[in-house]
C-alpha positions in Angstrom: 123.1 108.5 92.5 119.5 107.3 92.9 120.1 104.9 90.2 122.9 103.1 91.8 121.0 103.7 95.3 118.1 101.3 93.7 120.0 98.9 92.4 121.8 97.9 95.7 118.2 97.7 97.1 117.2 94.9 94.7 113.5 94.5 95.2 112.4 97.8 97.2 113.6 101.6 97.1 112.3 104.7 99.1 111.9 108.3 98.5 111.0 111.2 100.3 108.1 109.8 102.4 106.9 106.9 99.6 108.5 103.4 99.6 108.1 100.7 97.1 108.2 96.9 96.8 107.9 94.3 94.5 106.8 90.8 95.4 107.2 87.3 93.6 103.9 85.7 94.6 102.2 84.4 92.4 98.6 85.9 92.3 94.9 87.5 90.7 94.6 91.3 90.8 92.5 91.1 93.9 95.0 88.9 96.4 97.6 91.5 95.0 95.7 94.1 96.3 95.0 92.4 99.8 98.4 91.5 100.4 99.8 95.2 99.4 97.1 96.6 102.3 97.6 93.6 104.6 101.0 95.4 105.0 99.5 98.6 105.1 100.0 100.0 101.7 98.3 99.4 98.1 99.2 98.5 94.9 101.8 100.8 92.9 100.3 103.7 90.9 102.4 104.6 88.2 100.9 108.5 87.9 104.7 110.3 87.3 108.0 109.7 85.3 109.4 109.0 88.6 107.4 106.7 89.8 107.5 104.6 86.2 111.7 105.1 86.7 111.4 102.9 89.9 109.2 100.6 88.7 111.2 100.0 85.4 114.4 99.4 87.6 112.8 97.2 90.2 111.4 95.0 87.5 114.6 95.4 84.9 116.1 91.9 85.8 112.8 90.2 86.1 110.7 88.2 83.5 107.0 87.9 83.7 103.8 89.9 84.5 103.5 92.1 87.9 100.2 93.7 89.0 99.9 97.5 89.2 97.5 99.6 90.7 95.4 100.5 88.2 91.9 99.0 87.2 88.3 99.8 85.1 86.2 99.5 88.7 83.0 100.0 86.8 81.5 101.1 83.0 83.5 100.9 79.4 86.3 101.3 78.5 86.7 105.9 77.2 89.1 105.5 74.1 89.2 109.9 74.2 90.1 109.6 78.7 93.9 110.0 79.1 93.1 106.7 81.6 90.5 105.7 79.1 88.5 105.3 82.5 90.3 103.5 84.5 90.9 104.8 88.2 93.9 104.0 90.5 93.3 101.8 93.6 93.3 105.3 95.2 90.1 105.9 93.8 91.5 108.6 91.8 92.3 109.3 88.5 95.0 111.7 88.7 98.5 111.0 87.0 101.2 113.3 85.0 102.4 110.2 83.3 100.4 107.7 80.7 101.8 104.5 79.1 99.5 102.6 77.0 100.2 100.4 74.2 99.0 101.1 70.7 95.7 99.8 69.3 93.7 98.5 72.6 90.8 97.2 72.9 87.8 99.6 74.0 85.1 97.3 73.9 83.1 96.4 77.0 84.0 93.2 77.2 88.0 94.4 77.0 90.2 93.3 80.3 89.8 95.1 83.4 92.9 95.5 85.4 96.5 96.3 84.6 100.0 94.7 84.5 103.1 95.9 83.0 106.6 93.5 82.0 110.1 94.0 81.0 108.4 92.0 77.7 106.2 94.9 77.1 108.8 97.7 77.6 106.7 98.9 81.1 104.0 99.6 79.2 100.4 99.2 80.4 98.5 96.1 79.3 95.3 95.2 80.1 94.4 91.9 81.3 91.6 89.7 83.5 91.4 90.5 86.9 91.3 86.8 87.7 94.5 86.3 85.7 97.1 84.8 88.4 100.3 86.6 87.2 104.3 86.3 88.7 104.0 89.2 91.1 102.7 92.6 91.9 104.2 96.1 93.5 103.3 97.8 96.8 103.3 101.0 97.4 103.5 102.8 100.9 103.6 105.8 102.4 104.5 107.1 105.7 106.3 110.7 107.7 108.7 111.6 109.6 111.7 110.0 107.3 115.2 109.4 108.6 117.9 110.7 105.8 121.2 107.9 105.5 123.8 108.2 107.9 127.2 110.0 107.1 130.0 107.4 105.9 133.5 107.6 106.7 136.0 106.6 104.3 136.3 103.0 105.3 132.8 102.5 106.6 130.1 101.3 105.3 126.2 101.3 106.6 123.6 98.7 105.8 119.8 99.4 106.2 116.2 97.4 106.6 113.3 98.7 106.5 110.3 97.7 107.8 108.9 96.2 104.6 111.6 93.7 104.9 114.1 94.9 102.3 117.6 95.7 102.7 120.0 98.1 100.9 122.9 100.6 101.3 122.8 103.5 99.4 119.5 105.4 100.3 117.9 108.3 100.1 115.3 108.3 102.3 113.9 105.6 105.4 110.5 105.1 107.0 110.4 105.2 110.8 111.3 101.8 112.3 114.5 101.2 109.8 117.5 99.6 110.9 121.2 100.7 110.8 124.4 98.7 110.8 127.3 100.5 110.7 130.4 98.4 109.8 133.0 97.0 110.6 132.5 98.6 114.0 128.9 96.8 114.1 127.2 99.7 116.1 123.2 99.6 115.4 121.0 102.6 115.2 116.9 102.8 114.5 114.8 105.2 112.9 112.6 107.6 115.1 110.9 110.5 114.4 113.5 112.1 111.5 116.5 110.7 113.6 118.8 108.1 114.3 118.6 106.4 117.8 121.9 104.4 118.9 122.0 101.1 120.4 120.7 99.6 122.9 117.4 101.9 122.4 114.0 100.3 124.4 114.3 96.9 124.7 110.5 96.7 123.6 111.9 97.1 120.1 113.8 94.7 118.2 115.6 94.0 121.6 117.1 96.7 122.0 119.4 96.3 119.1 121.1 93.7 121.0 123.0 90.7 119.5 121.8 88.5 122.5 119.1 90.0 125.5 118.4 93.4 126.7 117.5 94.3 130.5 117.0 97.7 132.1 119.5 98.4 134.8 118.9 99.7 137.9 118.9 103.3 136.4 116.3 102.1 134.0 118.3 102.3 130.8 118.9 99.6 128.3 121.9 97.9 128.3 122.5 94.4 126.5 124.1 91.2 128.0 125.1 88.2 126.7 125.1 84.4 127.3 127.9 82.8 129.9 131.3 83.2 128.7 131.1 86.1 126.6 131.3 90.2 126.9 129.2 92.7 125.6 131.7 94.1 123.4 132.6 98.2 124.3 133.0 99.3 120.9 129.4 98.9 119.9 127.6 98.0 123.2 125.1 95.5 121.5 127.4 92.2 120.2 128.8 89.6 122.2 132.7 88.4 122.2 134.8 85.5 123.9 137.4 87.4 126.3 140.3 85.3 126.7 141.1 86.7 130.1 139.2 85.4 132.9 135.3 86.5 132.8 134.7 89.2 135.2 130.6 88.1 135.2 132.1 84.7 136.6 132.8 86.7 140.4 129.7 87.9 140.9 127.9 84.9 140.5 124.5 86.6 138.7 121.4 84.7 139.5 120.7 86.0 135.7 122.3 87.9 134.1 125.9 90.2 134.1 126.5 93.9 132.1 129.3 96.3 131.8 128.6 99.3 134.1 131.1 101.6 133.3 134.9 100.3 133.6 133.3 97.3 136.0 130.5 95.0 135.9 127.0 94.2 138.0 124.1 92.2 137.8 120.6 92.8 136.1 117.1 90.5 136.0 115.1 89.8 133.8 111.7 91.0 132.8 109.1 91.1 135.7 112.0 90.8 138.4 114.4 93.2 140.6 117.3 92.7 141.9 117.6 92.0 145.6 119.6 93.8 147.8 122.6 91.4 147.9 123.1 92.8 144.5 123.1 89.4 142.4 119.7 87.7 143.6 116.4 88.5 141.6 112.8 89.3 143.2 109.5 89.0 141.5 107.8 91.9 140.6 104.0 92.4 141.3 102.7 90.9 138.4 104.0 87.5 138.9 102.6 84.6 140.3 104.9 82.1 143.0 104.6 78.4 143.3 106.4 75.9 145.4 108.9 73.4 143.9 111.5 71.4 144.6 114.7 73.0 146.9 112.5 76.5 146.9 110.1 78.3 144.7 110.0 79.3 141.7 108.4 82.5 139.9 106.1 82.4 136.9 104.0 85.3 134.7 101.0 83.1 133.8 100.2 84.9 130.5 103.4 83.2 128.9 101.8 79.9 128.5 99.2 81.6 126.6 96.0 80.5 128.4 94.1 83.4 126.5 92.5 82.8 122.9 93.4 86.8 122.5 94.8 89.0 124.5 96.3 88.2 127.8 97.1 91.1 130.7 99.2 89.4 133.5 97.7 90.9 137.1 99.1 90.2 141.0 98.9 86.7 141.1 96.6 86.1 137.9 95.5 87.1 134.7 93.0 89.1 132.8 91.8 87.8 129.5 90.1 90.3 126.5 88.9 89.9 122.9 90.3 91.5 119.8 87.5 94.1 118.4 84.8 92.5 116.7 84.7 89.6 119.2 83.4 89.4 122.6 83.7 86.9 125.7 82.7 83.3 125.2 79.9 82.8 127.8 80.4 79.2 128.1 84.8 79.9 128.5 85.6 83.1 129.8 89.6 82.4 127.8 87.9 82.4 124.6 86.1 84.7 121.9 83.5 84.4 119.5 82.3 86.8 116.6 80.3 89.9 118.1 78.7 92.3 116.0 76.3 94.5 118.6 74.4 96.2 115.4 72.3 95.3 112.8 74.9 94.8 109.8 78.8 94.3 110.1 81.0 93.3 107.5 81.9 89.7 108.1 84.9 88.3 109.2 86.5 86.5 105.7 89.9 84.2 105.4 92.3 86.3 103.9 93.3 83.1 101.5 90.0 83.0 100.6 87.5 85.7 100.1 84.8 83.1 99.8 85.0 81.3 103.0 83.4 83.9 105.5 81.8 83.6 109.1 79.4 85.5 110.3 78.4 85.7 114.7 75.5 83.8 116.0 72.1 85.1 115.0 73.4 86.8 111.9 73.2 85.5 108.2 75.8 86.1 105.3 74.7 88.0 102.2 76.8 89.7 99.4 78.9 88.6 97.0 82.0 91.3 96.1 81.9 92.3 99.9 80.3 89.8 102.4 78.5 91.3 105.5 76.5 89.7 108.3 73.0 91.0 108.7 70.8 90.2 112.1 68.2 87.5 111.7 65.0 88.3 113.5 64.6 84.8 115.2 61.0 86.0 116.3 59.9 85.2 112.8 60.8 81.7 113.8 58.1 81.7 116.2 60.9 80.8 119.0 58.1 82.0 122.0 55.9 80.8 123.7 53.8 84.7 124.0 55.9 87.2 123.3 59.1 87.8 121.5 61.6 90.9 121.2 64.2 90.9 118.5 67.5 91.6 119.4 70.9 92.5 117.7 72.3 88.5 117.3 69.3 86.7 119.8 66.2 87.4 121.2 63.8 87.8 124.3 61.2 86.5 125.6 58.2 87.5 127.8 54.6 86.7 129.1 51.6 88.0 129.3 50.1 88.8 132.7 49.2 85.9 134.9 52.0 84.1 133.4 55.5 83.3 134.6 58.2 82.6 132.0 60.1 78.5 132.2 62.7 77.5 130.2 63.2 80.5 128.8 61.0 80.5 125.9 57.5 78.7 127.9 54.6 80.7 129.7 52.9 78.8 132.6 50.2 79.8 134.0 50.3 81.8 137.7 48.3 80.1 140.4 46.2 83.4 142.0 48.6 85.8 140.0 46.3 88.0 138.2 49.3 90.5 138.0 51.8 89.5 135.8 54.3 86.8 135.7 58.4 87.3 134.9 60.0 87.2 131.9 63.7 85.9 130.0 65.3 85.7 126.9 66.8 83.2 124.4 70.4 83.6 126.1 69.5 83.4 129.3 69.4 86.5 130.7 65.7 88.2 132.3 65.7 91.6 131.4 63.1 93.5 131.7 60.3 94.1 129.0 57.3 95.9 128.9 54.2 93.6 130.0 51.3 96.1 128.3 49.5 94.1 125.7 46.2 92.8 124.4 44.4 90.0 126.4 46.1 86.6 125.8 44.7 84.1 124.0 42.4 81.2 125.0 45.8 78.9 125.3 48.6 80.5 126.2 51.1 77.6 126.7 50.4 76.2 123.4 52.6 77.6 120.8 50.4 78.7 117.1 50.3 75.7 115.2 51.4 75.3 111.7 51.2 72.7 109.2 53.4 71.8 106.3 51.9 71.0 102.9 53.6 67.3 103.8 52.2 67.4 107.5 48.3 67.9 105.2 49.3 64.9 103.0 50.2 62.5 105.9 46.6 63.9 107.6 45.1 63.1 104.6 46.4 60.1 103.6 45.5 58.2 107.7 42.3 59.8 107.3 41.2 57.7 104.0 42.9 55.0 105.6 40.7 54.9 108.6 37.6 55.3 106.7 38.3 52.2 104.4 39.4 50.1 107.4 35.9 51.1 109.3 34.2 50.1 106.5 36.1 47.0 105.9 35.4 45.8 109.5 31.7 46.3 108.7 31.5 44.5 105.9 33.2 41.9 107.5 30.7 41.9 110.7 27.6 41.6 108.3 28.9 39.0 105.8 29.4 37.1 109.2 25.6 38.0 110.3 24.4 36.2 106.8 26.4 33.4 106.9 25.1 32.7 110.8 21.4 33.2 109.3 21.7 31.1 106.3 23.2 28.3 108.5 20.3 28.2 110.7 17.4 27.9 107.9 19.1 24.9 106.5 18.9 23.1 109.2 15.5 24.0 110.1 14.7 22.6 106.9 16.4 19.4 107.0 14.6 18.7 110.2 11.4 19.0 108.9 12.2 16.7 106.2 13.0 13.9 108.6 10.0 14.5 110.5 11.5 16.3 113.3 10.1 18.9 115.3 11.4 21.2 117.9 9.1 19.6 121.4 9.5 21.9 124.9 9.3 20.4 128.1 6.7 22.0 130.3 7.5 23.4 133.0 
């Protein structure tokens, strides 16, 4: 029954093409909602009798406060509204079902977002966004279901979806689900409304296999296991101990050792073939061979990760790329820094912590309930020297006629070049810009000057300086000359008194 089928899944259930989940992390209404879409879903609406049937079960063992999906985005509270104005996370409002609790609150300043409780019978109570409760449900959706297998008497099957939880009785799987059959252990995985038996690609999950999956020579997945055990024939994907003598031990497998049939052979690893003695493996083109000890030894460079991103292994190399949003790192071609290429793009924010954001060079933050980078026009800066060209995250610069561009953001003057000089920009690059412009001015290497109101005080402050120190230095030089004139009248005087008298010698 779909009761009993929800209760053996503990903390998730699916139905039809919808799957639910609830989480014990404890968080505010808005982390709730990131994590639900990080794993691409949202939070539960609760809009049928149904849907509040789940949610009752999932939560009927649980104490404590869960987050829904349902919130007052903007306005008042509507007492008349069947949602009293609230919308779902959907940004809809529709819903067969209602469950609100007597006598709220329909004042402006009631809570905003929802939470329902074992406590509170299921019902929805309002409360602060910010509020950091015990948990919150997801809801996702998704098509082309997979039904549960057919069980034997005897057998039983356990499945996990790709949400993480695990249960028995279902009704309905998302693609990606895993089987296990028991007690004969044979795996199976959910594609497209049907079951796929193991080993299935190896790309996914392994291939089902309890230990390593290859492709054999046929290209078909097959598992293998370690030294000293069997893939076991029943199921094809675990691993036993054979108490007879290994049949892998013969062949001596420079890798690895599968059951073909009613006999064994040798298989290689990823990136290698199998040579023609039928046991050795050869690189494949996309792997790189050094020299070492006794031989060589063959390596796919992109395995010790030397790209910040995204690494494509090549003949002998590698190829490095950048997630979107990011480009290249000009100064290290491995790396990637922030790249926006337009005027505005939403900024790049730590999903712990919607307040720490970066923004790429040449762009400033602004916003507060969604924070976007918008392109700073560095030619308000004055940056150079003649001309200046805005660009999306940097700038250009050019020259005027006569004038050849240094440095990147300094004209000089042309010896004899009456017909233009060459321009850059502020990262380095020349491209080219239209030279068709006024007449430049008097002093074209000299960048418009600017003063601060503190560059005027300092100019006005050494200015009265220098004026009291020029007159100090004068009145200094003319109390000298009086003290020199005074000196020489007294002693004029007190030669006359002595009957003295200056007497010149003729010549």
């Amino acid at each position: 029954s779909r009761v009993k089928a929800l209760r053996n899944l503990g903390i998730g259930y699916c139905i039809g093409t919808q799957c639910f989940t609830v989480f014990h992390h404890a968080s505010d209404f808005t982390a709730a909602q990131d994590r639900c879409r990080d794993q691409g879903g949202h939070l539960m609406t609760v809009r049928s009798s149904v849907s509040h049937d789940i949610l009752s079960i999932l939560l009927g063992n649980l104490t404590g406060r869960y987050w829904v999906g349902l919130h007052l985005a903007t306005g008042c509270p509507d007492s008349a509204a069947e949602l009293r104005g609230f919308t779902w996370v959907t940004e809809d409002s529709e819903s067969d079902f209602f469950n609100w609790p007597p006598g709220l609150d329909s004042s402006c300043s009631s809570p905003r977002c929802v939470s329902v409780s074992q406590e509170d019978e299921f019902q929805w109570i309002p409360e602060p966004c910010r509020e950091h409760l015990a948990g919150f449900l997801c809801e996702y959706s998704f098509s082309d279901p997979c039904k549960g297998l057919a069980v034997a008497p005897g057998e039983s099957v356990t499945y996990r979806t790709p949400m993480g939880f695990v249960g028995e009785d279902v009704l309905s799987l998302p693609p990606g689900s895993t089987a296990v059959r028991m007690p004969a252990e044979t795996k199976y995985v959910c594609f497209t409304e049907q079951w796929l038996q193991a080993p299935w690609s190896c790309e996914i999950h392994e291939g089902g296999c309890e230990y390593r999956c290859a492709a054999n020579p046929k290209n078909e997945p097959v598992c293998f296991c370690p030294t000293g055990q069997t893939v076991n024939p029943k199921n094809n994907v675990t691993c036993e101990v054979t108490d007879a003598d290994d049949p892998c031990a013969a062949l001596r497998c420079a890798h690895a050792c599968y059951r073909d049939g009613d006999s064994h052979a040798c298989l290689c690893g990823h990136g290698f073939k199998l040579a023609q003695d039928g046991r050795s493996c050869c690189p494949g083109e996309n792997f790189m061979c050094v020299n070492s000890v006794g031989g060589f030894q063959c390596v796919d460079e992109c395995v010790s990760a030397p790209c910040e991103h995204i690494c494509a292994n090549t003949p002998g190399s590698y190829d490095c790329s950048c997630y979107d949003g990011y480009k290249e790192d000009p100064k290290s071609p491995n790396k990637c820094v922030l790249h926006c290429g337009k005027e505005e793009c939403v900024a790049e924010c730590d999903p712990n912590n919607r307040y720490e954001c970066y923004c790429p060079d040449g762009y400033v933050a602004s916003g507060e309930t969604q924070v976007v980078c918008i392109d700073m026009d560095e030619c308000s800066f004055e940056q150079c020297d003649q001309r200046c060209k805005n660009t999306f995250g940097s700038y250009v610069c050019s020259c005027f006629p006569g004038y050849t561009l240094v440095g990147e953001v300094t004209c000089v003057h042309t010896e004899g070049d009456t017909d233009g000089g060459s321009e850059g920009s502020g990262e380095g690059t020349t491209p080219s810009v239209p030279t068709t412009s006024a007449a430049p001015p008097p002093d074209p290497t000299r960048r418009p000057s600017a003063v601060s109101a503190g560059g005027l005080a300092g100019i006005i402050v050494c200015t009265v300086f220098s004026i009291l120190l020029v007159l100090f230095l004068a009145h200094r030089i003319l109390n000298g000359r009086g003290k020199m004139e005074s000196r020489g009248a007294l002693k004029a005087a007190e030669e006359e008194a002595h009957g003295l008298q200056r007497v010149t010698r003729d010549a």
